[in-house]
N, C-alpha and C positions, 0 to 999 in steps of 0.2 A: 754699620760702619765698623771693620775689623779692626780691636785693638783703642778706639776712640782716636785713630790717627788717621784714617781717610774712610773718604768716599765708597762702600762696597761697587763693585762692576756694575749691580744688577742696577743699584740707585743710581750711579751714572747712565745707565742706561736707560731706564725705564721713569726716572723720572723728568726729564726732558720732553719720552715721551708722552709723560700724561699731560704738561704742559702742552705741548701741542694738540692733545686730545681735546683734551679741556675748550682751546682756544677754536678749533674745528668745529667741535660740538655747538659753540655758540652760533658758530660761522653759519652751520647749516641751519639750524635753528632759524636764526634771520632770514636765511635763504628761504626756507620754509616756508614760512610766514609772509616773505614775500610774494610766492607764488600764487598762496593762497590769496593774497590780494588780490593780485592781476588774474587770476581766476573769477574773483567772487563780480571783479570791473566785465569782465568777458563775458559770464553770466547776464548779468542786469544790461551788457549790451543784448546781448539776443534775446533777452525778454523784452527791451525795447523795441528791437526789429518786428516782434511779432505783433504787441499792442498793438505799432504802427497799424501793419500789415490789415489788425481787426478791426480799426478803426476803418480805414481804407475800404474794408469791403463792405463794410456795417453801411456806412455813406452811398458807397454803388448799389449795393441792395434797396437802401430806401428810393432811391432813385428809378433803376431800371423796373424797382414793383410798381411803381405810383406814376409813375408820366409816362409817356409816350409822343413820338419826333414824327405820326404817320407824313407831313407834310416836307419831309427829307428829300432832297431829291436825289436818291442814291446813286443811280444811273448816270443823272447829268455830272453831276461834281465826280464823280468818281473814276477812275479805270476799271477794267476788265478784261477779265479773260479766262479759259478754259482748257485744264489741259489734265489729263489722266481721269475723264468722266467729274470733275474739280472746276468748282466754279470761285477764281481768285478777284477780291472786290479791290480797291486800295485809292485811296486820296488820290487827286489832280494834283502834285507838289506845286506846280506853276501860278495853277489858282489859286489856292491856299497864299502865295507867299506875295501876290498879288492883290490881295481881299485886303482891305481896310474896313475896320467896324467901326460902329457909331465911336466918335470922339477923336477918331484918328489913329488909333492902336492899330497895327496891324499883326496880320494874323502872324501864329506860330509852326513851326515845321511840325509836321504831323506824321507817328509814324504807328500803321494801325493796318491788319487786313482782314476783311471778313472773309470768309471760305466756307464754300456748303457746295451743297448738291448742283451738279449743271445748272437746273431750274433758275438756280437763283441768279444766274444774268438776264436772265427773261424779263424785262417788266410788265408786272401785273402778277405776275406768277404767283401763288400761296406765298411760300419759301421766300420767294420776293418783299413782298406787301409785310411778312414777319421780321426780316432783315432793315425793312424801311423804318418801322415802330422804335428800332435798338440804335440803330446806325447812327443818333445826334448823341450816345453817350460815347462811341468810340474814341473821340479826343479826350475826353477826359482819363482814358485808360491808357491813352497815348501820353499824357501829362502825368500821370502816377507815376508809370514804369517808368521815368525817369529821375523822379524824386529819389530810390534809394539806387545805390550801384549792384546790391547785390538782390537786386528783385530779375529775375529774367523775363518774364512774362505775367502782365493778366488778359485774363478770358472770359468771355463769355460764351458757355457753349450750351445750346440748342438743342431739347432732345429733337427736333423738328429736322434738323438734319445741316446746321451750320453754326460758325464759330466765328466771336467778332476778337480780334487777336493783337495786342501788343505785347513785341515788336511787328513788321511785318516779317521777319527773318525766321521768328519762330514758328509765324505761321503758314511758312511755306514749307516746312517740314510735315504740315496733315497731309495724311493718306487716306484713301478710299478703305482700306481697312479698316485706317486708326476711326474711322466715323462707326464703321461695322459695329466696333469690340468694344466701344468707348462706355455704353451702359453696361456691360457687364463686368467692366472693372471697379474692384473695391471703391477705389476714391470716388468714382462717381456714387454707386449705392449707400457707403456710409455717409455720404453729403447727405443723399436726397433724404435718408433716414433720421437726420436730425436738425428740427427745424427751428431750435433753440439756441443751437450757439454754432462759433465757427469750430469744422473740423479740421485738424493737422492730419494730414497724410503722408506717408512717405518713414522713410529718406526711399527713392526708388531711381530709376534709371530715368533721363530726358526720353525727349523722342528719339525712335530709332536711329533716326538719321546725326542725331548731336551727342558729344561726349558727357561726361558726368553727371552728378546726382541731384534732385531738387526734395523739399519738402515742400507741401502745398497746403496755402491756407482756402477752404473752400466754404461757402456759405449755398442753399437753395434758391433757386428763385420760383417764387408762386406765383402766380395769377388768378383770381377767382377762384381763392382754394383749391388752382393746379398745379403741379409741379408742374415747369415748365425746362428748366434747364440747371444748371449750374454756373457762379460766377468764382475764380479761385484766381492765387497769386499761386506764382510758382518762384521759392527761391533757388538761387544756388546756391548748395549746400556748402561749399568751397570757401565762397566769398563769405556766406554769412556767418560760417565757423572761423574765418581766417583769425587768427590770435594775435595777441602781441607779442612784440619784437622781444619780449621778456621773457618768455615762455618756450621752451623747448619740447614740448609736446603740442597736441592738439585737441579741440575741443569735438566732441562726435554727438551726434545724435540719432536715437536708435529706438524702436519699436519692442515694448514691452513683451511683445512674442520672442523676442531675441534676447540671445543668452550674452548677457556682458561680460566685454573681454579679460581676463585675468589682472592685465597692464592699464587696470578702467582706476580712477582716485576721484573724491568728490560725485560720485551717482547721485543726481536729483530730479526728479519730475519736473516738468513741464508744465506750469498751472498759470490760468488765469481763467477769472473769472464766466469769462466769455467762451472760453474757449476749451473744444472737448478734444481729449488729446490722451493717448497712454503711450506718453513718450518719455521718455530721459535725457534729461544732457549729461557727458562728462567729458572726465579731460584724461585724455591718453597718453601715456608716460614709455620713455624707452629711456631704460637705468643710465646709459651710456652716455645717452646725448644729454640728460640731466648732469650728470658729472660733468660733461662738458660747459654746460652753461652754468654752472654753479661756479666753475672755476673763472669762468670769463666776467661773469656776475659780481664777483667775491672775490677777485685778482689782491684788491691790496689784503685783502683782509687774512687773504691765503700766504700773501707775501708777508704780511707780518708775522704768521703764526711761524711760517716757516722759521725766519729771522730770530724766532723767540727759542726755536727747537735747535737751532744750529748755535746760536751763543748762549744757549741752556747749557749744550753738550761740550764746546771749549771753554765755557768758563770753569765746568766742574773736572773736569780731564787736566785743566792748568791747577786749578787749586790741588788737586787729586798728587798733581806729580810734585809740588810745590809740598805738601805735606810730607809726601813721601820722601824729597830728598832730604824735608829737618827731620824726618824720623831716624833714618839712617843716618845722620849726622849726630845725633843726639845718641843714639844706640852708639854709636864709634867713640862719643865721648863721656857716656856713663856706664855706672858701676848697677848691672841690672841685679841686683841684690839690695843696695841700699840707697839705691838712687843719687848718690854724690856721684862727682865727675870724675871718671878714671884718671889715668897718669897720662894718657894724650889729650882729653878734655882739659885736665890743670893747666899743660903745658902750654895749649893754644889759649886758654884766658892771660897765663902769662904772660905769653907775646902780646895778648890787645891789652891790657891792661894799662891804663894812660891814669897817673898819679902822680900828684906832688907830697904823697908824705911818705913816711916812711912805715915798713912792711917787718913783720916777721912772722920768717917762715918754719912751721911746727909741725915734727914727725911723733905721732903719736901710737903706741901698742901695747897689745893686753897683755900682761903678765903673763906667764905659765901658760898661753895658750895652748898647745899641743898635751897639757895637763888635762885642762878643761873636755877637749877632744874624745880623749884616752878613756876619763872618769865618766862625763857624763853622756857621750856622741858629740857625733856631727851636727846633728839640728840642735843640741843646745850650744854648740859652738856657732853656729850660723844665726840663731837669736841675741847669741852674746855680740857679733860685729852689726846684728843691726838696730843694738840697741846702744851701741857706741856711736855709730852714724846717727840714731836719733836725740844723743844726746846737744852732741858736736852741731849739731844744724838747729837747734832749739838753742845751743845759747851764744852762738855767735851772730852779729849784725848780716841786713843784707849785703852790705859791702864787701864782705867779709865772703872767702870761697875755699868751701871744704872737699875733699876728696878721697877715695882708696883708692892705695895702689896696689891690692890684692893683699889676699889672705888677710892677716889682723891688721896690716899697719894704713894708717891714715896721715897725709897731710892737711893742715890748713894752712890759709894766711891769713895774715890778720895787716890791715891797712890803718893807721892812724898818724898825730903828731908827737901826742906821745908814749912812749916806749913801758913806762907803769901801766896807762891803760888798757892797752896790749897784755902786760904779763897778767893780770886781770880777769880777762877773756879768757884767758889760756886757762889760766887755774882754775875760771869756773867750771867751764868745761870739764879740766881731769873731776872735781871735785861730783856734777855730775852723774861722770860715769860712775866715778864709784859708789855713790847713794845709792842708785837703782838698779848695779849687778846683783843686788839680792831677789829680782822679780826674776833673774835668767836660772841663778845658782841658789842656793839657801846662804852658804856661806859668801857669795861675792865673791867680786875680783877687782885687781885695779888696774890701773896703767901707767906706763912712764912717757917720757917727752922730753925731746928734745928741740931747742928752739935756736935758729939763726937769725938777728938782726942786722938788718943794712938800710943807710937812709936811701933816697930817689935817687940821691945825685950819683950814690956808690952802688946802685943795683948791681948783680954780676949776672951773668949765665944763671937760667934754673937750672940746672944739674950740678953748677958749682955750688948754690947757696944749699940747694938739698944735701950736699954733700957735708957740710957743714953741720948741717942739724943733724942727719944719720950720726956725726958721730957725738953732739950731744947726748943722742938717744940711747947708743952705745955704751957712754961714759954712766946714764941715770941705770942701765939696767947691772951694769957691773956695780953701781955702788950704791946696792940694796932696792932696786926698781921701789914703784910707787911712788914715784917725784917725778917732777919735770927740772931739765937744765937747760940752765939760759946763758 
């Protein structure tokens, strides 16, 4: 701060804005931290989704290994039909919704299709009689795929040469090809490969015919120490990444052969117990749209920083201009040498000056100053007046208001009731000065004075009473200076 009288620009400026720094900093901070919550919550959902998913198939697994439905009547209950060398199986809705079981319950809407080779509308046929064995757990996979939203599909598929399928919608997308290629895709041989836990596949394309990407949880199925097929959930990737409304990125999952995206925060594996997996989750960030959600996040908290940066910066710009106009007012009415009040600073205290007692007003100057000057210089002339103004202000009251009006000579007043007290002041003062013009000179110097008194009631114009004392001053210096006249 120049001078100890205001505010430098830079700290008007810069520290407002570290206030608002400060107050952002914490902002994002929070922000931060909150994300990372609603991340770590996102997390432990989709490691729930999957648990689910492992339980799910752990249950169908024990199931489709260990029983068998040969007395199904697939053909009766069921539809069929055939079409691109496709043999399409699928519930009787009517029957089904028609069937009452033991106790009164009736049945549930079922939605399931089994699909394999022509053969298998044949009854009796191999294919057949293999479809019959599987076809009483189909409901139950009809009853799954419904439990979460973001399951699209389970399956059981067949290396035998057919697939039992919920929904029926997904499983009217197989093709005579997809049956072709179906063992020599990864998912299928890393299934069959391991017969200990479930495998995560993917993230990879639906079937041809449908948009977007699924991960899939798949387990083997054996018989008699045979592999016989595979049974897997197929998510959507979509739905079961979908974030919360808090979060402005998104969460991805991605295959350890792949290189993670630069814009990737929080990379963690994919573990559980059960399940074999070299995957990753994270969560995908774009700089911009996080600004944006930070700010919509963080609105008051931004609105207060702001608030705090804007009446940072008016309050210091007002005190700033507030200082600055008493500096220049105080500069206009001091004596920047000895710091008393000049001759327009005296004259404006006289005009406020509000007193009921009475005053006198005292012109005081050094002797032989231009002597001083001549003998010793200027700068011991320029010590000598401001050791006269140190005198003058150390032994007058604060009531009491001293000044120069240039070069050697100096007013004071002096305010009291009475008039002895006054002459008092005054003489200590000369006496003072001249004690300790031996620290300016060796020999010293003194001074004379002149004094006007007037009570409140008879105050005149200051230029008339000054005028008065000038010629006090006048009359001590013609008759022998070194006194004061009263």
């Amino acid at each position: 701060m120049g001078n100890q009288r205001r505010f430098s620009l830079k700290f008007v400026i810069f520290f407002p804005l570290a206030l608002f720094s400060m107050v952002m900093l914490l902002t994002a901070k929070n922000y931060y931290d909150a994300v990372n919550r609603y991340i770590d919550l996102e997390y432990a959902r989709v490691d729930r989704a999957l648990g689910r998913g492992i339980k799910v198939l752990t249950a169908l697994d024990y199931s489709f290994t260990n029983y068998s439905n040969a007395s199904h009547p697939i053909l009766q209950e069921h539809n069929h039909t055939i079409q691109n060398e496709l043999c399409y199986i699928w519930p009787i809705d009517v029957l089904l919704l028609e069937n009452v079981y033991e106790g009164g319950l009736p049945a549930v809407d079922l939605d399931y299709m089994i699909v394999g080779d022509a053969a298998l509308c044949t009854a009796g046929s191999p294919i057949n009689k293999l479809a019959k064995d599987k076809v009483g757990y189909a409901p139950s996979l009809s009853f799954l795929h419904d439990v979460e939203s973001h399951v699209l599909g389970i399956h059981y598929i067949d290396k035998r040469g057919y697939v039992i399928s919920s929904p029926d919608s997904y499983a009217k997308n197989y093709t005579k090809e997809l049956f072709s290629t179906l063992k020599a895709r990864p998912f299928w041989q890393k299934t069959a490969q391991d017969v200990v836990h479930v495998t995560l596949s993917g993230p990879s394309p639906t079937l041809d015919s449908m948009e977007g990407q699924i991960v899939s949880l798949g387990v083997p199925i054996y018989e008699n120490g045979e592999h016989q097929g595979v049974l897997s959930i197929d998510f959507d990737l979509g739905a079961l990444l979908q974030g919360s409304d808090n979060l402005a990125g998104r969460l991805n999952i991605i295959s350890n052969v792949q290189s993670v995206p630069d814009n990737a925060l929080r990379v963690r594996g994919i573990e559980n117990p059960r399940l074999s997996a070299n995957h990753s989750i994270y969560y995908e960030y774009n700089f911009w749209s996080e600004v944006k959600n930070f700010i919509i996040f963080e609105k008051y908290s931004v609105a207060v920083a702001l608030f705090i940066y804007l009446l940072s910066t008016v309050t210091l710009f007002y005190v700033n201009t507030h200082k600055e106009r008493l500096y220049f007012q105080d500069l206009a009415a001091k004596d920047p040498m000895t710091g008393l009040l000049n001759r327009r600073g005296m004259q404006t205290v006289w005009r406020n000056k509000i007193t009921k007692k009475n005053i006198a007003l005292a012109v005081f100057d050094i002797d032989d100053f231009k002597k001083i000057n001549d003998t010793h210089g200027h700068d011991v002339g320029d010590d000598a007046i401001r050791l006269v103004a140190k005198c003058i202000k150390e032994n007058i009251r604060h009531s009491d208001v001293a000044s120069r009006f240039g070069g050697e000579e100096f007013v004071v007043a002096i305010y009291d009731e009475d008039t002895q007290s006054m002459k008092r002041i005054l003489e200590r003062v000369s006496q003072s000065i001249v004690s300790s013009s031996t620290k300016v000179i060796e020999q010293g110097f003194t001074v004379s004075g002149g004094v006007a008194f007037k009570s409140s009631s008879q105050l005149e114009h200051f230029d008339e009473l000054f005028k008065i004392a000038d010629q006090k001053l006048y009359q001590a210096k013609t008759t022998g200076k070194n006194k004061i006249c009263f």
